[in-house]
N, C-alpha and C positions, 0 to 999 in steps of 0.2 A: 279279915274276911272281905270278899268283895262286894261293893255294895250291887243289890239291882242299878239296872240299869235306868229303867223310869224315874230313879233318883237324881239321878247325877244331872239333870236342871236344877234341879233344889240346892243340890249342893254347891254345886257352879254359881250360882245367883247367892247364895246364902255368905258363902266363902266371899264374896264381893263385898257384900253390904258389910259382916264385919269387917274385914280388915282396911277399909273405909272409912266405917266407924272412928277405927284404933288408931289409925293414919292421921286423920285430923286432929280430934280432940280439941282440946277447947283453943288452943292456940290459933288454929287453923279459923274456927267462925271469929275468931277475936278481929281475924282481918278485915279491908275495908271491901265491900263487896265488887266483883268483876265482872266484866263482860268479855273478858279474851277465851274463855272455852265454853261450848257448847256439845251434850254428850246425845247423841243418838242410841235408844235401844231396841234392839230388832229381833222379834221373835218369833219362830217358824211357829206358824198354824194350821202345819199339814197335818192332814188323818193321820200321819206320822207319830204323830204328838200325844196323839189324846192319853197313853197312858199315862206321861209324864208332864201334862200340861198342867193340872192342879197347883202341881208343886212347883212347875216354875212361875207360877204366876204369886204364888204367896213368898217368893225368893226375890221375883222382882219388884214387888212390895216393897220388901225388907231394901234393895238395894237401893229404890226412891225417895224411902223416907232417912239412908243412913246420909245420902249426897249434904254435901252444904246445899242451906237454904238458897244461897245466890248464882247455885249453877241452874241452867237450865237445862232440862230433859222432854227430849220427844219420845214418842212410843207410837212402833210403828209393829206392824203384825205381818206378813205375807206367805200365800198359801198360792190358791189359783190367780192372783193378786195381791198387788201390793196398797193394806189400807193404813193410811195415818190417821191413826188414835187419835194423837195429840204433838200438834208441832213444840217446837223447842219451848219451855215453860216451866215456872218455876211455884205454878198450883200443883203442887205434891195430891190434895186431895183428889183434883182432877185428873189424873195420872193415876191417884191406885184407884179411881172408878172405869176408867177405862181398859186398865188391867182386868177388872175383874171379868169385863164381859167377852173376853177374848175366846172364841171356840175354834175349836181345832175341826178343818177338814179339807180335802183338796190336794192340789199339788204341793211342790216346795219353787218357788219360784224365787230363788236364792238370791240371782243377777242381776234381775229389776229392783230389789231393795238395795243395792247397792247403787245401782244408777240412780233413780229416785232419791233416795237420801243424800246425794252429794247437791242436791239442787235444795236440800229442805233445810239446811243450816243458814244461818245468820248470814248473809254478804260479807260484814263489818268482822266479824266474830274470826279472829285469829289461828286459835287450835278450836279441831272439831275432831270428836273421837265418835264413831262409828261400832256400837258393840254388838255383836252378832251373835244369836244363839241358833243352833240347828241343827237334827239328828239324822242328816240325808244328804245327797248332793241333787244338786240344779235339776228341776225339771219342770216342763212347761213355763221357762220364761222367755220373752220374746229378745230379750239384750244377751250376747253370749258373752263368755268371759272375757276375750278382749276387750267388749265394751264395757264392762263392770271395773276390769281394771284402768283405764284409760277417766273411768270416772273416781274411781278411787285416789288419785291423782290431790294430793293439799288435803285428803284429809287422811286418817288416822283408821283404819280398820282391825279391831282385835274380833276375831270368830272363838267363839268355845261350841265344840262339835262333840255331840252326843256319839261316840264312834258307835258305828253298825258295819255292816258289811256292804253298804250299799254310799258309805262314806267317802266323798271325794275328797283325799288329805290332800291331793296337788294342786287341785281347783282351790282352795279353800287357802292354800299357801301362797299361791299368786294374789293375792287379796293382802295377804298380811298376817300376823302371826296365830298359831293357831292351836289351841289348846284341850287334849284328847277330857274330856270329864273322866274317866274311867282309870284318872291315873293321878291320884292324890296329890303329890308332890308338885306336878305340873300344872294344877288349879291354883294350888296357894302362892305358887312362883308366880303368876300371868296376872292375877290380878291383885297381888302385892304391887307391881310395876304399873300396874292401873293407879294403884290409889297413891303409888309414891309420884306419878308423873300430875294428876290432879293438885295434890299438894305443892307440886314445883309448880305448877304455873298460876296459882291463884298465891303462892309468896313471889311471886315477880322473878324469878329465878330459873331463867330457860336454860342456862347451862350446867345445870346441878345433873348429875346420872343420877338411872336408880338405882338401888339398895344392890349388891354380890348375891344372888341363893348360893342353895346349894344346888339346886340340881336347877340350871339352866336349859332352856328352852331352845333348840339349834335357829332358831329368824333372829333377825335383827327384834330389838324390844318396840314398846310400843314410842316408847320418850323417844325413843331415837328418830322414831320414823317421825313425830310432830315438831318436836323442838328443829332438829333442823333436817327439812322437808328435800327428797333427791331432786335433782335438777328432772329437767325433761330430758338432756342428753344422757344422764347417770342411769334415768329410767328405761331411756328407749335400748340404751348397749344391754342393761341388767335384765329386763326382760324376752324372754324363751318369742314369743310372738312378734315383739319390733324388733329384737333380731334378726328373724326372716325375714320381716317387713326392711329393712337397713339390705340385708343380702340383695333381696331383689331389688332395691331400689339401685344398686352399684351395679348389680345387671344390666337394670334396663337403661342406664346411662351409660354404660358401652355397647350397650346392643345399638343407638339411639346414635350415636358419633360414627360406628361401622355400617350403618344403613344409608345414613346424611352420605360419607363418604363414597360407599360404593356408588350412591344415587349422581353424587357429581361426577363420580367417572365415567357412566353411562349415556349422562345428557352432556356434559359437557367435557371432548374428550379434547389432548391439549397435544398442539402438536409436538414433535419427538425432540427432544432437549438434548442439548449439545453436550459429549463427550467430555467440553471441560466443565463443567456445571454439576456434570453428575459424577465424575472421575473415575470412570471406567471406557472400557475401548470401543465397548458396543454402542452403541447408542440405545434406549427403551424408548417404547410407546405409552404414556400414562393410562391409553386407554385401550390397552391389551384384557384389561381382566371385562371391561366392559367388552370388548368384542367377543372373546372367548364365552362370556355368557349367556350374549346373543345367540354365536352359533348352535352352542347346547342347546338349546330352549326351540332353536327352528329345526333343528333335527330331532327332536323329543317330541314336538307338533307332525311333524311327519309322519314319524311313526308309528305317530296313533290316528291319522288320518284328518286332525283337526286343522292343518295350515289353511287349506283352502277353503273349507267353512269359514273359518275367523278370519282370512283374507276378504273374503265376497261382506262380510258381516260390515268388516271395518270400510271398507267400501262403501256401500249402501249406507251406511249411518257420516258417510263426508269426513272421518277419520283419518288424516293423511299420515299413518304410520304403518312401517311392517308387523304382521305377527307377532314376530317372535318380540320387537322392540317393544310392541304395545304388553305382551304378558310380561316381558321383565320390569316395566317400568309400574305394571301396577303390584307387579310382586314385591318389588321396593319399597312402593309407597304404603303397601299394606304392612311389611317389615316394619318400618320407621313409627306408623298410626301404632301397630301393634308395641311395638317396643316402649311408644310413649303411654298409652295402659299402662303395661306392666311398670311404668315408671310412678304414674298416679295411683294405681288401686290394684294392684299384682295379677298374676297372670291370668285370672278365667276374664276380667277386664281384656288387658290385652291380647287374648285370644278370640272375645267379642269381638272385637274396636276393629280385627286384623279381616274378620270373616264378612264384616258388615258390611268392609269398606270394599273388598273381594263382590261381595253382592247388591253394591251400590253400581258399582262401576259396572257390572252385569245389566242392569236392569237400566242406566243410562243408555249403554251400545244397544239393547234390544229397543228401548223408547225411542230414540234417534233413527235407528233403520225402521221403525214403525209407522214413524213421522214421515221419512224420506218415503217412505213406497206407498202409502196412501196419498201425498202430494202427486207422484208421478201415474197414481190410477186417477184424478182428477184432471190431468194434464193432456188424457191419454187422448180424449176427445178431439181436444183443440189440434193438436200434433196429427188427427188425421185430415181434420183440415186443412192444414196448411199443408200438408204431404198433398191431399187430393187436389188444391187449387195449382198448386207447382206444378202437378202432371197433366195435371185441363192448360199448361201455361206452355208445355210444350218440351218439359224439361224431363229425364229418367229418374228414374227410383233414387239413384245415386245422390244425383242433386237434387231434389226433394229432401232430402235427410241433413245434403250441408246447409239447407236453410233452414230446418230445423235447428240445427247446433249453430245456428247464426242466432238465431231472430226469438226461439223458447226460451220460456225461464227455468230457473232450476226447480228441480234436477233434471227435467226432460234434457237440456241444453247441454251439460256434460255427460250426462247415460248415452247420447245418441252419439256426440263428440268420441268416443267411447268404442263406439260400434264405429265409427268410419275412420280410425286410427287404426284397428284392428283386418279389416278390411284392405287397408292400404297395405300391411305389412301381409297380405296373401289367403286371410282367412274366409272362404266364404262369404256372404252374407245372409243370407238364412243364417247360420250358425251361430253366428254372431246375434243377430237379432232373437234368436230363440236362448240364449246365454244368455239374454238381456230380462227377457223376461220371464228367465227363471229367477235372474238374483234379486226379481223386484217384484215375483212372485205377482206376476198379473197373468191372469187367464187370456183377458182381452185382449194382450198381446201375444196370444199362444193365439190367436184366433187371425188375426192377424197377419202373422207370418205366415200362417198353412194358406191362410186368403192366396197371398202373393206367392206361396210357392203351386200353390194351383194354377196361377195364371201364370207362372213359368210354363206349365208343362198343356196347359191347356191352350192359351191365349187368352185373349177377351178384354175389355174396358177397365183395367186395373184401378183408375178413380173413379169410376161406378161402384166399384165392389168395395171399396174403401169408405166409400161415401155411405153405403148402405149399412156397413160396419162399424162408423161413426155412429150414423143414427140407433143402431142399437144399443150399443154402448151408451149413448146418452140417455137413453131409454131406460136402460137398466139403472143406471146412475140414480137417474131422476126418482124409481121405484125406491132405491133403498133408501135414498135420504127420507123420503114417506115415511115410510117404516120404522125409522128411528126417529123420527118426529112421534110417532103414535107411542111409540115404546120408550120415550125419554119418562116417562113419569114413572115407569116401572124400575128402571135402572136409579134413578134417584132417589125413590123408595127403597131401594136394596143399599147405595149408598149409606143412604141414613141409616138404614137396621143394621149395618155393618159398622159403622163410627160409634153411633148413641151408646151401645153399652161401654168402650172403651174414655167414654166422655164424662160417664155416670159413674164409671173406678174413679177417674181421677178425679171427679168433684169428690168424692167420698172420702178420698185418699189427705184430699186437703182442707176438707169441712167437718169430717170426723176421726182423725185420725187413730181414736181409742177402737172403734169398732174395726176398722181397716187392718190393725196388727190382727185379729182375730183370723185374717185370711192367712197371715204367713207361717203360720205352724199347725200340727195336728189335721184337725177334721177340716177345717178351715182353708188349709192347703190344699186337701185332696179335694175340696168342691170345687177351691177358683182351678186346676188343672185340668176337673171336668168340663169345666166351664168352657176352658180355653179350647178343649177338642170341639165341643160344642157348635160353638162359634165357626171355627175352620171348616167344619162340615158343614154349615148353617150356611158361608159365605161361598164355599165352592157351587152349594147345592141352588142358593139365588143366584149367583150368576151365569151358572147354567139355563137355569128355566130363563132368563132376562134374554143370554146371547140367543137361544137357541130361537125363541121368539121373534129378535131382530133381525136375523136371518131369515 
């Protein structure tokens, strides 16, 4: 008849200690005492447990006091965490006192007693065997499976699993061999191979197997997996997750060779190779697939009306590329960034690394054209002097402007350079001058231009009026720099409240690390997420009140 199920700890632990017991015998303590294994045991203290906790706790008793005197045993418990009892030790009493006090409640945090335990064995200590008892699969621990097995790694993990319905037998097999309690046969085979591999390695005798059952367990045994331990290449090919992790790394190493390549096509294209070099009739371009790329990308710019936006952009930020050249060469370089993610840490990596670099290079071209047109509304002044003094000097508009593009600095000196290039080839002047200072986004020189196209149609002292125009300008200049004098402490106020809390994660991130994991799952997660909106709204909303002030 089947037993309950709240048994089958007891049994599982009891079925241990004897045949332990039986295993030894007196030959076994007869030997000289060892220090080559050290046995870890690990027992769920979730609410899970409580019906069956009694009994396995009076099972692991029995399996403590069956071990030879000279192995060492830690006991370790984990529920909402993971506590050590007692590290590796060979005080038997201190061990069944700390069994006793074990209380069940909580999660099952399965994958941290696994990672945690691979650090709590002996440095020196040769085999380490890992025994797990548990009536549940993984939850609320902050290490996932791949990290559990990556730390499972040299040492020895046997699970005996309370089956339920809520039992992960695939989780629990990527670990190491795994044994249903509820299946008689399968208990007495799994930890016969326990207590025949303890006996092989305290008689010095790593290549001895253990014992034929009869009814075999479909994993590798436990002997097998300590005595001789899988390489790291044995592991990474055998396992479901470094096989994907192996896939994508042979990905992104031909992504990584096809991005380098087309990249050298593009900047560096080679002229056309001679027919007998290449031995066909035609002659190729190497850097046909680069042109052909180009083209697509400036008719695809077209299309959607961005060329000349992104032209004036690259313009004003002193970018001496086309369009279409400048998106392909950052779509490359974002390719290759990306491709090298996905080669280090797989692809939501490389899909960051690719976006980042997409919106670095965004926020360069817009800081540099922000730079550039702020220079040239500072500039704007001095340019009408020197316009005003040239026309008090006897000279026209025209040359007023080439000594401007002589004698300013930049950028005034090639903006203006600019307009009298454009001019020569038939374009107005107004028009040009009013293109001028739209791409550089100055009022002043919208003010400006209407000046002098007034006194086209009207007449009158064109460097009076300039001159009067200057002085305003410098006027207004002079007001704002005030202004953000007065409001520099508020912005740097907002600064700071904007930095300090992302200063205060990271100190806490590296000064307390145990509290820190608390933010990345559960309830924990869902505060720092609020948090995070918090902040975005917090930092829009002060820089708001800060700009709208300095204005």
């Amino acid at each position: 008849m089947k037993r309950p199920r709240r048994y089958a700890a007891a049994l599982a632990l009891t079925a241990l200690a004897g045949v332990t017991t039986a295993a030894f015998g007196t030959s076994a303590r007869a030997q000289e005492p060892t220090d080559s294994l050290e046995v870890i045991l690990a027992i769920d203290a979730s609410g899970s447990m409580r019906p069956a906790l009694e009994a396995a706790k009076n099972a692991a008793k029995e399996f403590v006091e069956a071990m030879p005197a000279d192995v060492r045993i830690g006991v370790e418990t984990f529920a909402d965490e993971v506590t050590v009892l007692s590290a590796p030790t060979t005080d038997r009493a201190l061990l069944t006192t700390q069994i006793d006090s074990i209380v069940a409640d909580g999660d099952t945090a399965l994958y941290d007693v696994v990672v945690g335990a691979s650090s709590r064995f002996t440095p020196a200590v040769e085999h380490k065997v890992l025994v797990v008892l548990s009536d549940g699969k993984d939850e609320g621990s902050s290490a996932t499976l791949d990290d559990a097995i990556a730390y499972a790694q040299g040492i020895s993990v046997e699970t005996i699993s309370l089956t339920t319905a809520e039992t992960d037998l695939a989780g629990l097999g990527a670990l190491g061999p795994v044994t249903p309690v509820d299946d008689a046969a399968a208990v007495s085979s799994a930890f016969s191979r326990i207590a025949s591999l303890i006996v092989d390695v305290i008689a010095a005798a790593p290549t001895s197997a253990a014992p034929a059952t009869s009814d075999p367990v479909p994993v590798s045994t436990m002997a097998e997996a300590v005595v001789a331990p899988p390489t790291a290449t044995a592991v990474a090919l055998s396992s479901p997750a470094a096989s994907t992790s192996l896939a994508w790394l042979i990905v992104g190493a031909i992504g990584v060779f096809a991005g380098l390549f087309l990249l050298a096509l593009l900047l560096f294209p080679r002229e056309r190779v001679s027919k007998a070099r290449l031995g066909i009739d035609k002659p190729r371009s190497m850097s046909d697939i680069g042109t052909r790329s180009v083209t697509a990308i400036e008719e695809a710019l077209e299309r959607y009306g961005k060329r000349t936006d992104l032209g004036n952009a690259l313009a004003v930020a002193d970018i001496s590329m086309k369009p279409a050249e400048f998106v392909a060469m950052v779509a490359l370089v974002a390719v290759v960034a990306g491709l090298v993610g996905l080669l280090l840490a797989g692809p939501l990596l490389g899909l960051l690394v690719a976006f980042t670099l997409c919106l670095a290079v965004r926020f360069y071209v817009r800081r540099a054209e922000a730079k550039r047109q702020a220079a040239f509304a500072d500039q704007l002044p001095e340019v009408l002097q020197l316009v005003t003094t040239a026309l008090r000097s006897g000279f026209g508009l025209t040359q007023a402007l080439e000594s401007v593009a002589e004698d300013a600095e930049e950028p005034a000196r090639s903006e203006f350079a600019h307009v009298l290039a454009e001019v020569r080839l038939g374009r107005d002047l107004s028009d040009s001058m009013t293109a001028l200072a739209r791409r550089m986004r100055s009022k002043d020189l919208e003010w400006v231009v209407s000046a002098i196209d007034i006194n086209r149609d009207t007449g009158g002292n064109l460097s009076e009026i300039l001159d009067r125009v200057s002085a305003t300008i410098r006027e207004r200049g002079r007001i704002a720099r005030q202004v953000r004098t007065l409001t520099a402490e508020g912005r740097l106020s907002a600064r700071i409240l904007i930095v300090l809390p992302f200063l205060m994660l990271a100190w806490q991130w590296r000064s307390n690390p145990d509290n820190f994991e608390l933010l990345t799952y559960g309830i924990g997660l869902v505060a720092l997420v609020i948090a995070a909106i918090l902040m975005v709204v917090g930092a829009v909303w002060v820089n708001r009140i800060v700009n709208s002030v300095a204005l």
